[in-house]
C-alpha positions in Angstrom: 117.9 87.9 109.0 114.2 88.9 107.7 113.3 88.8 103.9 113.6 92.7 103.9 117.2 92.5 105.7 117.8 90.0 102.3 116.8 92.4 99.9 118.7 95.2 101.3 121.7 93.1 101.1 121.4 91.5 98.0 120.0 95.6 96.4 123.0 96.6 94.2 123.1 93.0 92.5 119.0 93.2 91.8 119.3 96.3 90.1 122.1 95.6 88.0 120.3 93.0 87.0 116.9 95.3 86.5 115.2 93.6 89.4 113.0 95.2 92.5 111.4 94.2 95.1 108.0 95.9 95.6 105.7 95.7 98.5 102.1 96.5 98.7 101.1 97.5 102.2 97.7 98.4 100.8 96.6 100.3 104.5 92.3 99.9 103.9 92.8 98.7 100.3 91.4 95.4 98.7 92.1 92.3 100.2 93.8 89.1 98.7 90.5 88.2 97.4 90.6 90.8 95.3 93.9 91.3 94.0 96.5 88.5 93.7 94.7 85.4 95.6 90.7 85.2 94.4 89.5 81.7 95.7 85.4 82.0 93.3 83.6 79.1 94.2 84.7 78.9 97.6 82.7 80.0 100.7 85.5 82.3 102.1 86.0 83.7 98.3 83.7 86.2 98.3 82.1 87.4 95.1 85.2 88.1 93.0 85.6 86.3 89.9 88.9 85.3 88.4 90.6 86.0 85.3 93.5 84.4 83.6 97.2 85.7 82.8 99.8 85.2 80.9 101.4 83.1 83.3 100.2 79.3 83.0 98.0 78.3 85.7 98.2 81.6 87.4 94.5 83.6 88.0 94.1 86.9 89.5 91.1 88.9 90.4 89.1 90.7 88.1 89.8 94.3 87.3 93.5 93.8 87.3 93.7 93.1 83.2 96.9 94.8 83.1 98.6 93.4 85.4 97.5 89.7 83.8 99.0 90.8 80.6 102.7 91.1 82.1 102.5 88.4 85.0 105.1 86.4 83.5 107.0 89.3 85.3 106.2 89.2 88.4 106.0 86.7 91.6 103.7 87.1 93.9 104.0 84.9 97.2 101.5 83.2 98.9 103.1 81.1 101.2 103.8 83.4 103.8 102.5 83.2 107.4 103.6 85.3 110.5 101.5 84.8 114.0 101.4 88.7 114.2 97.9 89.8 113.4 98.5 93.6 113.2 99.2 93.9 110.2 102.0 97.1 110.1 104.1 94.8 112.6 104.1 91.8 110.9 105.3 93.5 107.1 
């Protein structure tokens, strides 16, 4: 089973426990630079600086202030891989 075939299983139990899953297929919008995964410094970072959240340890790009104040609520993964490069079959 995939992780979405999980999360359809598991559904009922999430939201009686006021969970969700949300995805952001973001078709044309910023990358992981720019959003949940800046890398400054880096040569591959690009020119987006990074802020801190509420989370310990846990930056985000700039321009996302709201979300930093309540990221002690959300996860983000960025562990995973997939060999599919298009990206609408690999989600």
């Amino acid at each position: 089973l995939g992780w979405k075939d999980q999360v359809t299983l598991h559904a009922e139990e999430l939201r009686k426990r006021g969970m969700a899953c949300i995805l952001l297929f973001m078709r044309g919008g910023p990358s992981q630079f720019e959003t949940f995964d800046p890398k400054p410094g880096t040569s591959n970072g690009g020119p987006t600086q990074a802020i801190d959240t509420v989370a310990s340890g846990i930056q985000i790009a700039e321009g996302w202030e709201r979300v930093a104040k309540v990221m002690n609520d959300i996860a983000v993964i960025r562990s995973m891989t997939n060999r599919e490069g298009e990206h609408q079959r690999a989600t």
